[in-house]
C-alpha positions as CSV (number, residue, x, y, z in Angstrom):
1,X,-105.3,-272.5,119.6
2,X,-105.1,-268.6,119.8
3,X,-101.9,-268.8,117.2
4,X,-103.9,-271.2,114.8
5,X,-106.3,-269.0,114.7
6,X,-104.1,-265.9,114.0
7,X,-102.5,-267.9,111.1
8,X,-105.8,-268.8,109.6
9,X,-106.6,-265.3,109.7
10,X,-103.2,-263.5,108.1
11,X,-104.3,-263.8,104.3
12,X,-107.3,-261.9,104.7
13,X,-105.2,-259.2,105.9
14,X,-104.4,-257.9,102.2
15,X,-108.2,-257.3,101.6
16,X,-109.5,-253.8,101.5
17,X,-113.3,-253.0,101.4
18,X,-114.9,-250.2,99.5
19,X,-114.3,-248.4,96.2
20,X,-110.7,-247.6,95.2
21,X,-110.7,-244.2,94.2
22,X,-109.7,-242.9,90.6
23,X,-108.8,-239.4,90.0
24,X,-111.4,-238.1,87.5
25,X,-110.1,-238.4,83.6
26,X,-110.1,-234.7,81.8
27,X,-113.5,-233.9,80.3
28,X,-114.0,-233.5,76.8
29,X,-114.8,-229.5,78.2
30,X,-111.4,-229.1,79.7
31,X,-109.4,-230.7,76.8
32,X,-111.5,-228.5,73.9
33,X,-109.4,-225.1,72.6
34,X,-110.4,-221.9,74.5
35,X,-114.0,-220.2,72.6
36,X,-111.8,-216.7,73.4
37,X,-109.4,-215.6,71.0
38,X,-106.9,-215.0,73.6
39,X,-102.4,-215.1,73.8
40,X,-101.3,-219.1,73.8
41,X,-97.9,-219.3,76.3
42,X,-97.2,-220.3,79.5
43,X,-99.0,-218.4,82.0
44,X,-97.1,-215.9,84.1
45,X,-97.0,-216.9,88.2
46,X,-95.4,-214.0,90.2
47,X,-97.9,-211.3,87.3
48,X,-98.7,-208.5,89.7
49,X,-94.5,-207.3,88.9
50,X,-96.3,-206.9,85.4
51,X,-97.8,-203.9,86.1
52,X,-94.3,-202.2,86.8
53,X,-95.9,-200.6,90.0
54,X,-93.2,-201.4,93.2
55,X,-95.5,-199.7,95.6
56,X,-98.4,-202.8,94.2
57,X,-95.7,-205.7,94.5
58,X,-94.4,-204.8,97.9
59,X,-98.6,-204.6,99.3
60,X,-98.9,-208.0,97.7
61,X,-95.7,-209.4,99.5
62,X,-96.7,-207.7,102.6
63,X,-100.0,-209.4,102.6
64,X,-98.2,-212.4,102.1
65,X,-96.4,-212.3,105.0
66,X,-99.1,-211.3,107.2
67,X,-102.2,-211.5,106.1
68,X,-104.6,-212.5,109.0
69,X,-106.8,-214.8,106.4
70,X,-103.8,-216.6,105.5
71,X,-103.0,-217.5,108.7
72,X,-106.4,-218.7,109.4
73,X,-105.9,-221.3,106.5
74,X,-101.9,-222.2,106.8
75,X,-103.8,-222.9,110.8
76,X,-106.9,-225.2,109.1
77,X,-103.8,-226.7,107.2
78,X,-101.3,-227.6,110.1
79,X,-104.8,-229.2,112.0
80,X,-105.5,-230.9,108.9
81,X,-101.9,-232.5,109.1
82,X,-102.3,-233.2,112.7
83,X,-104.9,-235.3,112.0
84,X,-103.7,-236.8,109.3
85,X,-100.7,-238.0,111.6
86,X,-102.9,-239.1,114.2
87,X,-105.0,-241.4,112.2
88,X,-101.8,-242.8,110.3
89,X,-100.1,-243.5,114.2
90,X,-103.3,-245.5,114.7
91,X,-102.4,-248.6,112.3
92,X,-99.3,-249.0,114.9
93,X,-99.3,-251.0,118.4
94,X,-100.5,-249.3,121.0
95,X,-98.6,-249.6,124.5
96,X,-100.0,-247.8,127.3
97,X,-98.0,-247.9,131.1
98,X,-100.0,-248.7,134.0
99,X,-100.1,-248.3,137.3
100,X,-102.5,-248.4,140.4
101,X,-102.4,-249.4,144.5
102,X,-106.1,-250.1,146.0
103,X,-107.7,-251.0,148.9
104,X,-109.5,-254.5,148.7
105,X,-112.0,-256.1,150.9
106,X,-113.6,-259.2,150.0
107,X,-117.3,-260.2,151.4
108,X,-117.6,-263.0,153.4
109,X,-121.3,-263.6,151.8
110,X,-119.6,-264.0,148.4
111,X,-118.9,-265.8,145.8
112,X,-115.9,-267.4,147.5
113,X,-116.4,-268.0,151.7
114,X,-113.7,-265.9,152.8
115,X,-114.1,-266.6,155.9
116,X,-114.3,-270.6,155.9
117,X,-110.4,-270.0,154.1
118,X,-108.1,-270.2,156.6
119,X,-105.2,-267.9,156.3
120,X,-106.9,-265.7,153.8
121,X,-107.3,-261.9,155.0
122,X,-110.4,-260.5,153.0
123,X,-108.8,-257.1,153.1
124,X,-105.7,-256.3,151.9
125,X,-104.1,-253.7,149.6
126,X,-102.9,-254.8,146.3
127,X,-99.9,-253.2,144.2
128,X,-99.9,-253.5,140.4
129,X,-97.6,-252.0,137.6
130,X,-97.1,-253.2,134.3
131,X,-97.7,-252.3,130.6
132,X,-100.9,-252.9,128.6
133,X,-100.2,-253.7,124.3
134,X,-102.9,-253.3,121.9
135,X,-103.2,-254.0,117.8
136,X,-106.1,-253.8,115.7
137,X,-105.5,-256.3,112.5
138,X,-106.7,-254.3,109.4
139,X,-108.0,-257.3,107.7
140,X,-110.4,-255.1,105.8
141,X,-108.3,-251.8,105.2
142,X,-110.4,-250.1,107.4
143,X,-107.2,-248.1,108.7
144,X,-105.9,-248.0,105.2
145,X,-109.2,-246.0,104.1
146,X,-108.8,-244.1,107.1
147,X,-105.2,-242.9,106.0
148,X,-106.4,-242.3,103.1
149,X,-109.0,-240.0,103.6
150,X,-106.9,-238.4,106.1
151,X,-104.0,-237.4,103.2
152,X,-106.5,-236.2,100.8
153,X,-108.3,-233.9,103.3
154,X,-104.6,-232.6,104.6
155,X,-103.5,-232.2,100.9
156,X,-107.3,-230.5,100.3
157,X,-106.3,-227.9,102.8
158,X,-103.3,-227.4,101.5
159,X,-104.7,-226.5,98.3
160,X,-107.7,-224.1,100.7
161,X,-104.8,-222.5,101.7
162,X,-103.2,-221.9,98.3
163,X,-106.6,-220.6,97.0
164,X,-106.6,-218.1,100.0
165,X,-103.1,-217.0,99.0
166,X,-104.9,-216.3,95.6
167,X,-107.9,-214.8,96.2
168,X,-105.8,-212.5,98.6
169,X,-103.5,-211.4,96.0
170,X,-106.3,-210.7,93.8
171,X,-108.0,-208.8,96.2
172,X,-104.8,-206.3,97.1
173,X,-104.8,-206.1,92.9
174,X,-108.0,-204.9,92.7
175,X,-107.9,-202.5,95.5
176,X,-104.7,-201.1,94.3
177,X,-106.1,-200.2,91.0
178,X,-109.5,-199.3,92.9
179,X,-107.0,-196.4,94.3
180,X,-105.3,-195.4,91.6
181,X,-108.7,-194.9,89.9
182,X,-110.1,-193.1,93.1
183,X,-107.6,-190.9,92.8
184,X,-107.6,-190.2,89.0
185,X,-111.2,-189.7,88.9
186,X,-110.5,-187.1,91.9
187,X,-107.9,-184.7,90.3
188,X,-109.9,-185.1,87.0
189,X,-113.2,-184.3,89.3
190,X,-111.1,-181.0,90.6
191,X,-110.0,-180.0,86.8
192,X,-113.4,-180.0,85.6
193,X,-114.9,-178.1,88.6
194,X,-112.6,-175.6,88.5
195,X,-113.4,-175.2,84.7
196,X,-117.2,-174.9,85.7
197,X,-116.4,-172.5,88.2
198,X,-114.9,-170.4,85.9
199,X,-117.7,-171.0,83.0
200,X,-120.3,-170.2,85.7
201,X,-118.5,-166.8,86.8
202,X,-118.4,-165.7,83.1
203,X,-121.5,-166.2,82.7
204,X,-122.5,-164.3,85.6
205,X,-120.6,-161.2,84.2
206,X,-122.6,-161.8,80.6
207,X,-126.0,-161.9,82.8
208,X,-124.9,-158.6,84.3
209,X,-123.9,-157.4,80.7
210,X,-126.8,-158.9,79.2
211,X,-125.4,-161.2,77.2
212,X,-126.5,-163.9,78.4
213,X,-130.4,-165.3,79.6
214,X,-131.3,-166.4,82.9
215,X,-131.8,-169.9,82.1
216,X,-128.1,-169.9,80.8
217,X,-126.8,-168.3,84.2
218,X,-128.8,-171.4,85.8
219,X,-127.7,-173.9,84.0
220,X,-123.8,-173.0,84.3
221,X,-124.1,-172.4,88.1
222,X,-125.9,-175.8,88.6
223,X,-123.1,-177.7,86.8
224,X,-120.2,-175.5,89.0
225,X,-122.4,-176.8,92.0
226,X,-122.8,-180.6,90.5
227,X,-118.9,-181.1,90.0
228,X,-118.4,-179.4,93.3
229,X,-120.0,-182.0,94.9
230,X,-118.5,-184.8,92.6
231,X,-115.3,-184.2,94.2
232,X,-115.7,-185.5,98.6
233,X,-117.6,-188.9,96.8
234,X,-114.0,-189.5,94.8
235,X,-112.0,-188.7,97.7
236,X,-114.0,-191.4,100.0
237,X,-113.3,-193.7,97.1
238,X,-109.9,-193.6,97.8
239,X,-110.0,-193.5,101.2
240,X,-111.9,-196.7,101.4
241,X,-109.3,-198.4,98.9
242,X,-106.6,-197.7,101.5
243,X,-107.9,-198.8,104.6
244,X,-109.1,-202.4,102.4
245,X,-105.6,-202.8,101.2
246,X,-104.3,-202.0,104.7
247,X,-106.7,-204.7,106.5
248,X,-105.7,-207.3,103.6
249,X,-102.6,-207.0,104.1
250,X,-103.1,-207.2,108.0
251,X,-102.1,-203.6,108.9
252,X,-103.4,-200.7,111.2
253,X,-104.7,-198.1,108.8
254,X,-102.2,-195.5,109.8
255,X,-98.9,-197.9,108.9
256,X,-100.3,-198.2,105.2
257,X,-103.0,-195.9,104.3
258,X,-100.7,-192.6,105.0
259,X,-98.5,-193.4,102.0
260,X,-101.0,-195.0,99.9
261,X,-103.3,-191.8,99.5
262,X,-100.5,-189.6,98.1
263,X,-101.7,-189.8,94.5
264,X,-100.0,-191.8,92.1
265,X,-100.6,-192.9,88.7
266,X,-103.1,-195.5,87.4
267,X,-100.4,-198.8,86.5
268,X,-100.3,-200.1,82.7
269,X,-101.5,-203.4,82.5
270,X,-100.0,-205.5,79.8
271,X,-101.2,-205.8,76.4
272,X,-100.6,-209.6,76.0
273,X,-101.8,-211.9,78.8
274,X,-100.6,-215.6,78.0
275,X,-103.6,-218.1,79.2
276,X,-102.2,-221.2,78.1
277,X,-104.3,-224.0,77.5
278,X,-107.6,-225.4,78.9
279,X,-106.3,-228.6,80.7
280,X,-103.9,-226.6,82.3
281,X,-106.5,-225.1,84.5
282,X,-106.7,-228.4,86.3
283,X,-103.6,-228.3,87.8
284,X,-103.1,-224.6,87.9
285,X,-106.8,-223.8,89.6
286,X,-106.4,-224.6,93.0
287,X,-110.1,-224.8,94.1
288,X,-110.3,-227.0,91.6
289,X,-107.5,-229.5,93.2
290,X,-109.1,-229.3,96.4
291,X,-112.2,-230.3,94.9
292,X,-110.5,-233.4,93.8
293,X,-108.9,-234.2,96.8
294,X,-112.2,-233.9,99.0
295,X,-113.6,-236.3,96.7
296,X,-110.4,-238.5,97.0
297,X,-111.7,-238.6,101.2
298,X,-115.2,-239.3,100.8
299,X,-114.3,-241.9,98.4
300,X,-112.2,-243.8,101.2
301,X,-114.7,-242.7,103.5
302,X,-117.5,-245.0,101.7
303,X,-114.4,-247.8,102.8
304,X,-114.3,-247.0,106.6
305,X,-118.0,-247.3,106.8
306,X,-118.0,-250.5,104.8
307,X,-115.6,-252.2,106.9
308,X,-117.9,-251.7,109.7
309,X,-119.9,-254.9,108.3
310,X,-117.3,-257.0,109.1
311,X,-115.4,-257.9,112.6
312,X,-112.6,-256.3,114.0
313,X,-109.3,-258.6,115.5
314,X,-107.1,-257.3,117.7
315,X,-103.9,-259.0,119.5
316,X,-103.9,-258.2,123.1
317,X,-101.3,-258.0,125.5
318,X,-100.5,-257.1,129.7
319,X,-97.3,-257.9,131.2
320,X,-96.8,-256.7,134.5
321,X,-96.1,-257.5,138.2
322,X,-98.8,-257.2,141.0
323,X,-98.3,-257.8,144.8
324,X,-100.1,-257.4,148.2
325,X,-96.6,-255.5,149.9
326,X,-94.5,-253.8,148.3
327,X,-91.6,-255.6,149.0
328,X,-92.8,-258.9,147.0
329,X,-93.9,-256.0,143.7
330,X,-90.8,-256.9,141.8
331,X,-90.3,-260.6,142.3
332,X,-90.6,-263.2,139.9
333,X,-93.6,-264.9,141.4
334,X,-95.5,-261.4,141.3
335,X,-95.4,-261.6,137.6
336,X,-98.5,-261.1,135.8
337,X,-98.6,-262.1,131.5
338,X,-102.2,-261.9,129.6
339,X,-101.9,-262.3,125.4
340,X,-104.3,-263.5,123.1
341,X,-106.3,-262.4,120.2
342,X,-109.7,-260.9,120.3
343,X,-112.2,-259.8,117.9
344,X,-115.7,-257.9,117.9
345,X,-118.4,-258.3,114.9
346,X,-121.7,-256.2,115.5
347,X,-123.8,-258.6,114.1
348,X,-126.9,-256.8,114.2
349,X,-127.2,-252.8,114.6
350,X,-130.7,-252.2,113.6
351,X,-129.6,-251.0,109.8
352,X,-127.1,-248.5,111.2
353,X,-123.8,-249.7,109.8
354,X,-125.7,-250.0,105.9
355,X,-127.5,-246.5,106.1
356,X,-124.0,-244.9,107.6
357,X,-122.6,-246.7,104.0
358,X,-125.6,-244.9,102.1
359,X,-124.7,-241.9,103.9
360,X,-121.0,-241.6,103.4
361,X,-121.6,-243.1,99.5
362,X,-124.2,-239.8,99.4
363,X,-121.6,-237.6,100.5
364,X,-119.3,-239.0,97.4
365,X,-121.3,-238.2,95.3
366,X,-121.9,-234.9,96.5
367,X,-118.4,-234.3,96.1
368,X,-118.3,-235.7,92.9
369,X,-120.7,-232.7,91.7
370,X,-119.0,-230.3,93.9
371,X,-115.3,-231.1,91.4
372,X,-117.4,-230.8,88.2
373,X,-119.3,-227.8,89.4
374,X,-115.3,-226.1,90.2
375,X,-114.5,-227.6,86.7
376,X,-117.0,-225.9,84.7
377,X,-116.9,-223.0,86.8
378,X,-113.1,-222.7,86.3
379,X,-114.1,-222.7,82.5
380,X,-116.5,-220.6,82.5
381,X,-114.9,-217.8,84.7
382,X,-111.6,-218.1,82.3
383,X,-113.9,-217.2,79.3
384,X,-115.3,-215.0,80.9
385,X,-112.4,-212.8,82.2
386,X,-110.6,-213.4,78.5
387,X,-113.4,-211.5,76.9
388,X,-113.3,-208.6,79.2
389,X,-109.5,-208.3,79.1
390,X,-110.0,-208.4,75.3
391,X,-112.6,-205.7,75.3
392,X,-111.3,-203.4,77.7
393,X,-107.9,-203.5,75.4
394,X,-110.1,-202.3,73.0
395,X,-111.5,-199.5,75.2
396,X,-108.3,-198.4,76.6
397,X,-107.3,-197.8,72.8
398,X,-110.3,-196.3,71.7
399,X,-110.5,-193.5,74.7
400,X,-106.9,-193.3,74.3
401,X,-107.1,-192.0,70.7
402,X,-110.2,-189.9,71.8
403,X,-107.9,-187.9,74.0
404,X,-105.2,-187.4,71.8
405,X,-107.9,-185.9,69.9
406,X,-109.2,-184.0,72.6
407,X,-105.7,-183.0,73.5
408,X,-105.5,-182.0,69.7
409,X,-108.5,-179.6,69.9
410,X,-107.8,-178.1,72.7
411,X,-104.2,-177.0,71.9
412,X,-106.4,-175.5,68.9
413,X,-108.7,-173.9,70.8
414,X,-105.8,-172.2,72.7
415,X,-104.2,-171.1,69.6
416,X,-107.7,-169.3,68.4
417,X,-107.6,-167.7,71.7
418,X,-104.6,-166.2,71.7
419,X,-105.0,-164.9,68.4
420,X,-108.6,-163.1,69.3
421,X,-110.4,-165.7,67.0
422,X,-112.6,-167.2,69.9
423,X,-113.5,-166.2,73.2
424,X,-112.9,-167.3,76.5
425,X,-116.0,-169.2,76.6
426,X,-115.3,-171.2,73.9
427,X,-111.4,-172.5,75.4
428,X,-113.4,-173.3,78.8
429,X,-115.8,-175.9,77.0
430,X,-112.8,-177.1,74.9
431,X,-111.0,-177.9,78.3
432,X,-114.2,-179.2,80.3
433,X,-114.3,-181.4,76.7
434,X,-110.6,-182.6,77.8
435,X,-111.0,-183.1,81.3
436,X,-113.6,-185.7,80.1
437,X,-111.7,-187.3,77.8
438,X,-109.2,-187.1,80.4
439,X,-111.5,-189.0,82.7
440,X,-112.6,-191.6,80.6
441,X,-109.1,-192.9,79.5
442,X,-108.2,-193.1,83.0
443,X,-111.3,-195.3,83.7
444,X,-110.7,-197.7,81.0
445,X,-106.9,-197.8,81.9
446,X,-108.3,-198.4,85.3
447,X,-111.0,-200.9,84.1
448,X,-108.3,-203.1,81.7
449,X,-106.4,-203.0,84.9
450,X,-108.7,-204.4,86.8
451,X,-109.8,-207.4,83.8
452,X,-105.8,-208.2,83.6
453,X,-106.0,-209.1,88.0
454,X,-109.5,-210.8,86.9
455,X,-107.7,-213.1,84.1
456,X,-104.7,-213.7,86.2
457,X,-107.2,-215.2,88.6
458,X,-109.0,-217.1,86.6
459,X,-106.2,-218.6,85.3
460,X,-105.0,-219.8,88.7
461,X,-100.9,-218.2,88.5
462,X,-100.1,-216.4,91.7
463,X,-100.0,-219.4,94.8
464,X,-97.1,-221.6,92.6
465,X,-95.1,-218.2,92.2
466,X,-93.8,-219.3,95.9
């Protein structure tokens, strides 16, 4: 009977309950031509060596290595993989070892009359040792959901862990240039109060000579004073740069920061940043695949719940040898065999089992909105960061021709000088009138910097460099 009813049962075993899932088909969005006129090419993976700075691609490799974040999420991955093995070693047989003596006494006022038995002690110790088999039929791909939703939340942390890696490489970017900025902003700071230092002590000697009014000597002592105290806020800025890139990169202060705050030039940022196409960003964007992969699991999750509805059949097994003295333990008549299938259907549950399908359907479609919310995101932040690379290209080339006409005027101004044509006073506002153009290139080289790291990131290159 028991292996009529296992054969009657075996071509049910290729059914599997609950939606198959479908990777979600490109949107008309993310096959459309990018709004931004930006560069068509392949995008560049390893881009931080763009900048030409060896000091900014050996922080970024160090932070690689050892950046606590990234540990935390190659940890979240190896658990996530853990468990994916666990729940795939489940579909096997299970064999467990068993073993166990006890102490038996029987009541006399029992079931059986122990004592009206003769030659039947009602205590005795009992020896038994065998093996116990177990195997759970997945007629209703209960444990093929399962294994399912286990690989697409191991392969979802893998890509967590790969948008870490990004996000910290962005981060070590932008506090590099943060830096470099710091600390052009700081020597320019120093140039232009040293210029108002010197405007405010002429001035003082034209008060004394009458020359010049009160409110003049006022106004050129309070701007010595205002870029005085311009300069501590810079060198704070530069500070706090280090120490960041030294925690990102899961340093003590002192084994980064020391070499980092020797001043060093703000890095060129390319002109031309390829961005590739639109449907790229799909596979490139790794927040975006694990999006799709954690809707991949709570779309076999809706299966595991479903399968609830319907029983369970396991085959069963014990072999084993049990005995009253160890002496008779491993003799054929002490052998012990139990096999047969079983089964368990929960036939009524109070509504559980439907409103736990509800539930984990719910959560599917939350993570259906969670992909398209990455997807348009993804979009939107790649237009986004195009523009302001484009625009800060434009800066940079605008303040850069401001300073070569700056640097122009003031080489005139020195000239004039030299020659008795103009005063002192009037080279001291042609220089304070460099030392600002001076500043403002550096910002914008410093701010199309920082919109080349933004782009790269929006793009998704830097995790597949690897």
């Amino acid at each position: 009977m028991p292996r009529l009813l296992i054969l009657a049962l075996l071509p049910l075993a290729g059914c599997t309950v609950g939606p198959d899932y479908q990777r979600p088909a490109p949107t008309a969005a993310t096959q459309a031509p990018w709004l931004e006129p930006g560069t068509p090419g392949v995008v560049d993976l390893a881009w931080w060596d763009s900048f030409g700075d060896p000091q900014l691609s050996a922080l970024v490799n160090r932070a690689l290595a050892s950046a606590p974040d990234l540990k935390e999420a190659e940890a979240r991955l190896a658990e996530a993989r853990a468990n994916r093995d666990a729940v795939a070693g489940g579909r096997l047989p299970s064999v467990e070892a068993k073993g166990s003596i006890t102490e038996n006494r029987l009541s006399e006022n029992g079931q059986l009359p122990i004592g009206n038995i003769p030659g039947v002690d009602r205590e005795f110790r009992l020896f038994d040792l065998g093996f116990d088999a177990s195997w759970e039929l997945d007629f209703w791909g209960r444990r093929t959901r399962q294994t399912e939703a286990a690989n697409a939340r191991a392969e979802a942390a893998l890509f967590g862990q790969r948008d870490v890696m990004l996000t910290l490489i962005g981060e070590v970017a932008r506090s590099y240039f943060d830096l470099r900025a710091a600390q052009a902003d700081a020597a320019n700071a120093a140039a232009l109060a040293a210029s108002d230092a010197e405007l405010a002590r002429l001035t003082q000697l034209r008060f004394t000579a009458g020359e010049a009014s009160r409110l003049e000597l006022e106004r050129a002592e309070g701007a010595a004073r205002t870029s005085a105290a311009a300069m501590p806020d810079t060198d704070a800025r530069a500070a706090a740069a280090a120490y960041r890139i030294a925690a990102l990169a899961g340093a003590a202060p002192e084994d980064v920061a020391p070499a980092l705050r020797k001043p060093a030039p703000v890095p060129a940022s390319p002109d031309r940043i390829l961005i590739g196409v639109r449907s790229e960003l799909l596979e490139r964007r790794p927040d975006i695949r694990r999006a799709e992969r954690e809707l991949a699991a709570a779309t076999a999750d809706i299966g595991v719940a479903t399968a609830d509805l319907f029983p369970r059949f396991s085959l069963l097994g014990s072999l084993g040898q049990q005995a009253r003295t160890p002496g008779d333990l491993f003799s054929g008549d002490s052998t012990r065999l139990q096999i047969g299938p079983s089964f368990s259907w929960p036939i009524f549950s109070g509504g559980t089992i439907r409103a736990q399908i509800r539930g984990a359907d719910a959560r599917a479609q939350g993570a259906a909105a969670r992909y398209q919310r990455a997807v348009i995101g993804a979009l939107a932040d790649s237009e986004t960061a195009i523009n302001r690379f484009l625009n800060a290209r434009v800066a940079e080339a605008e303040t850069g021709a401001a300073l070569e006409r700056e640097r122009a005027a003031y080489a005139l101004a020195e000239r004039r000088a030299r020659s008795g044509e103009d005063d002192r006073l009037t080279l001291l506002r042609a220089r304070q009138s460099l030392v600002a153009a001076e500043r403002r290139a550096d910002q914008s080289r410093a701010a199309k910097g920082q919109a080349a790291v933004t782009l790269y990131k929006a793009l998704g290159g830097g995790w597949n460099s690897r």
